[in-house]
DOLUM-733988 format. One record per residue (C-alpha): x, y negated, z negated. Coordinates in pm, whole numbers, plus 50000, padded with zeros to 5 digits. Each point is the difference from the previous one (the first is absolute). Layout:
N
XYZ/...
This chain:
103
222002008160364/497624973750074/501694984150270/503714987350095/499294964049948/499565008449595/497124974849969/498545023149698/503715011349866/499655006949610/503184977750055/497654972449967/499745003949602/496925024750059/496734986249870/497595015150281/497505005849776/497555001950262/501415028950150/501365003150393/498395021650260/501955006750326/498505009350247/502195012550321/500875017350325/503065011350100/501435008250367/504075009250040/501605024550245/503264998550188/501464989650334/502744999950172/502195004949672/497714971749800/498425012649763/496784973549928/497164993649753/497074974949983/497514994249706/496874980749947/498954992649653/496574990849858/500534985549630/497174994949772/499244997049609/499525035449875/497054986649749/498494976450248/500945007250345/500814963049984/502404995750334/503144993649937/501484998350367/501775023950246/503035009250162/501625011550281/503905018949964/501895015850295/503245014049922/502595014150270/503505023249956/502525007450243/503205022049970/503004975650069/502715024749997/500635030749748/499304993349677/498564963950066/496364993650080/498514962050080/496644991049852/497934970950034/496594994549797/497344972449993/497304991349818/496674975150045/498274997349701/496324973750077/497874994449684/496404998650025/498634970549961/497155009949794/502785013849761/499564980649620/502455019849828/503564991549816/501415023950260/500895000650432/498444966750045/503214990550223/500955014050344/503315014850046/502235009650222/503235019949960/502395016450245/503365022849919/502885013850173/501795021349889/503115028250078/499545028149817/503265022749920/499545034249854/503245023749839/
């Protein structure tokens, strides 16, 4: 998935010719009804190894009441700043709420 902030999204019109490599750990579990996750993500050029940057997501769901369930997500996305390429040579930074409702 390469990461909630979408920095490398084929969105973008594709054209990453030089390849992406992601590199990450993962580390979720649950507490106290919250179910959690947090990621760290190495990107690279898959032909080069060229950095590209890296990125840090945590993501966090509660139950609410039956049927409804609260989420909350954020991204940090910092670009190397040895990275030459057309692509992730911004930082970002993206948060969501969200209520989730399920039939």
């Amino acid at each position: 998935f390469n990461g909630y902030a979408d920095v490398f999204s084929s969105a973008r019109g594709g054209g990453l010719t030089p390849g992406l490599k992601d590199t990450y750990a993962l580390l979720g579990g649950t507490h106290a009804q919250v179910k959690w996750a947090v990621s760290y993500h190495s990107f690279e050029q898959e032909a080069s190894s060229d950095p590209y940057g890296t990125e840090i997501d945590f993501v966090a769901s509660r139950p609410i009441v039956e049927n409804v369930t609260g989420l909350i997500e954020y991204a940090q996305y910092t670009a190397d700043t040895g990275n030459t390429s057309d692509f992730g040579t911004s930082d970002v930074t993206k948060y969501w709420v969200r209520v989730d409702y399920q039939f």
